[in-house]
C-alpha positions in Angstrom: 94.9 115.6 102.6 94.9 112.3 101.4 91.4 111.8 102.7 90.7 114.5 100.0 92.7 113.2 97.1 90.9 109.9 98.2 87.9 111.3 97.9 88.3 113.0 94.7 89.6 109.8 93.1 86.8 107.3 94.2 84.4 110.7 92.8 85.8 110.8 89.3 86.0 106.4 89.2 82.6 106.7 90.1 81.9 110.2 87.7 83.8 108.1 84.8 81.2 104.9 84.7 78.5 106.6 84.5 79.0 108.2 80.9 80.0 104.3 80.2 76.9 103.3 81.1 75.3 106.1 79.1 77.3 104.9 75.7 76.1 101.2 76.8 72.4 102.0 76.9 72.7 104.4 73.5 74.4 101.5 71.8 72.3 99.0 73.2 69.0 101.1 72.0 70.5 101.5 68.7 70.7 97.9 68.3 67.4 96.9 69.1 66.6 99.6 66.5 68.5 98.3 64.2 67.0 96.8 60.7 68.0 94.2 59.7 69.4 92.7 62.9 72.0 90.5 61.3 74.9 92.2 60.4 78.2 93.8 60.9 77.0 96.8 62.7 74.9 95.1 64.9 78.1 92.7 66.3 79.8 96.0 66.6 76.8 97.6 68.6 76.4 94.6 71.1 80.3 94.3 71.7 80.6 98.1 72.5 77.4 97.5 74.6 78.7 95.0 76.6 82.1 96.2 76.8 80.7 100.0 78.6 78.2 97.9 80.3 80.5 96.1 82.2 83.2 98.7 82.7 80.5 101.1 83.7 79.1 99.3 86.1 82.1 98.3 87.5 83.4 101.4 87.9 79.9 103.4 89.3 79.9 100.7 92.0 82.9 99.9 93.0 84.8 103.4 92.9 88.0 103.5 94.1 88.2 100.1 95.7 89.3 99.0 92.4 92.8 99.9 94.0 92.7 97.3 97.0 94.5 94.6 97.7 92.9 91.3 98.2 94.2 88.3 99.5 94.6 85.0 97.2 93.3 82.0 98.4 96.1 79.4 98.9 94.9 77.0 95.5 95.0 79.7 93.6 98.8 81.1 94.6 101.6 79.9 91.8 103.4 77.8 93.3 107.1 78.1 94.8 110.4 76.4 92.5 112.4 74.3 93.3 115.7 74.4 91.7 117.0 76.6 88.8 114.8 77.6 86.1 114.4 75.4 82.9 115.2 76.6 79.7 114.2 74.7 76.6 112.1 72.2 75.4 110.5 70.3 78.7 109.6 66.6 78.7 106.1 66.4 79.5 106.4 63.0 81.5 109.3 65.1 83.5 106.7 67.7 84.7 104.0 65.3 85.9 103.0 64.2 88.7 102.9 60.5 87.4 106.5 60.6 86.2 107.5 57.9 88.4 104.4 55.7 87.2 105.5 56.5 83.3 109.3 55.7 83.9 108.9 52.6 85.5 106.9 50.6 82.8 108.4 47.1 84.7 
């Protein structure tokens, strides 16, 4: 069963781009169409172009893997605190890493 329902989801992601991509290419056409070229409209045009471009494509190809779970590189990860939380205005010397360079001005 949930191969099914699996099935049927990564069908209607993939179904659901495709009309996307159709609204991409219209507005796309339009705006190449379009005379004069320079105005409101055609900003309008090329953002909603762009915009069902991308999410179209996204969604035709990748389907259902949308859902998955990746694994974050370590860099990327926020890091872990140490002690409580601080509330307030922050120091900015207190938070980096040369703190102990900028204190001791000996």
């Amino acid at each position: 069963m949930t191969d099914l329902r699996r099935l049927r989801t990564d069908l209607s992601l993939r179904a659901s781009g495709i009309p996307l991509l159709a609204v991409a290419v219209t507005a796309i056409h339009t705006l190449a169409r379009l005379h004069p070229p320079i105005s409101v409209l055609a900003f309008l045009l090329a953002t909603i172009g762009f915009l069902c471009a991308s999410a179209g494509a996204m969604l035709a190809i990748v389907g259902h893997h949308i859902h998955d779970r990746i694994q974050v590189s370590a860099r990327w990860q926020r890091a872990e605190r140490q002690g409580a939380p601080v509330v307030g205005p922050v120091d900015a010397r207190a938070r980096s890493p040369y703190a102990t360079a900028l204190q001791h001005d000996d």
